[in-house]
N, C-alpha and C positions, 0 to 999 in steps of 0.2 A: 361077635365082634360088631362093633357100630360101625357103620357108613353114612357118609355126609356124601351128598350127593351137587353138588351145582349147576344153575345151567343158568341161561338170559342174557348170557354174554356174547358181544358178536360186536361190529364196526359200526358207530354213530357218527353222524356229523358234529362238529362244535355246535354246542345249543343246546343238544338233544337229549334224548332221556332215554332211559333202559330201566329195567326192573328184572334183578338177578332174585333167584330161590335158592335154598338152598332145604332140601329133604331130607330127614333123618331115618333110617333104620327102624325106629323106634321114638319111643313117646320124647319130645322135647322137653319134657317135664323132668326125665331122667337129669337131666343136666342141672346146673345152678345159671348157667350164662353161655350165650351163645352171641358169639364176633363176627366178623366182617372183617379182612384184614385182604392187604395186596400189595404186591410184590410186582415194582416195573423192572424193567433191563435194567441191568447193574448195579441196579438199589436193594437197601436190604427191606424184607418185610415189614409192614408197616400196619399198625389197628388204625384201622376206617370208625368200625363204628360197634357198641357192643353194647345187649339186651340181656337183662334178667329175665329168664324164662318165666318167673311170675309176675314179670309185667312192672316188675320195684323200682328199674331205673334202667334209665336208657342214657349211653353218653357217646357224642363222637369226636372228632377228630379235628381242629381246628380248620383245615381246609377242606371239610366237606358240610360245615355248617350251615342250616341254611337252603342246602341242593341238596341234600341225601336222606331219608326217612329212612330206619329202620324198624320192621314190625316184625311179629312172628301171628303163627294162626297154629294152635294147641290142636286141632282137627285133623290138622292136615300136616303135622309134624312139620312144620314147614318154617322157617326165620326168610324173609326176606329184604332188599335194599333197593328201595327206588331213586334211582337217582336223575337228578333233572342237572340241567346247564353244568353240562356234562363240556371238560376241556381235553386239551390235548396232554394236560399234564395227569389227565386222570386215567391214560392209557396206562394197564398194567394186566396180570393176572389178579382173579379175585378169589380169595379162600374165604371158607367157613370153619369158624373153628368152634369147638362143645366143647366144655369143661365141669368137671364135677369137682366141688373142692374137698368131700369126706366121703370116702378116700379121694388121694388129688389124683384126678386121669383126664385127661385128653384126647380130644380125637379131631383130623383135619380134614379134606374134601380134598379133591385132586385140584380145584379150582376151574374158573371158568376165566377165558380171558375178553377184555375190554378194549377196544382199541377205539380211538375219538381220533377223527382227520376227517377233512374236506378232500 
């Protein structure tokens, strides 16, 4: 059974910047595409920002363009989202999600949460 793992998450000022990981079980390579998504109070889940594991394309999310880089590192089984000028609208919980499309399977992280206030 795979496991996504996250963690980097914790309370910033507005401004500020954080850099969430997210560690897999296993080779990221298994996968076709690995996401970033999150989920505030009372909102439904939403995709942040999402990586082909061989590096093919990288797309996000119209209100995190600009502030958010996503990378991965093949070594270290690792996807990560650095994100800078960090607001208060970007307080949420943050998931990591793996996807293989043949066969199609999924797997999600417990998440890690985000919270931006002064």
């Amino acid at each position: 059974q795979v496991q996504l793992v996250e963690s980097g998450g914790g309370l910033v000022q507005p401004g500020g910047s954080l850099r969430l990981s997210c560690t897999a079980s296993g080779s990221i390579l298994s996968f076709n595409r690995m996401d970033w998504y999150r989920q505030a109070p009372g909102k439904e889940r939403e995709l942040v920002a999402t990586i082909a594991t061989d590096g093919g394309s990288i797309n996000y999310a119209d209100f995190v363009k600009g502030r958010f880089t996503i990378s991965r590192d093949i070594a270290k089984n690792t996807v990560f989202l650095q994100m800078h000028s960090l607001k208060p609208e970007d307080t949420a919980v943050y998931y990591c999600n793996a996807r293989l499309y043949n066969p199609y399977v999924e797997y999600w992280g417990k998440g890690t949460p985000v919270t931006v206030s002064s």
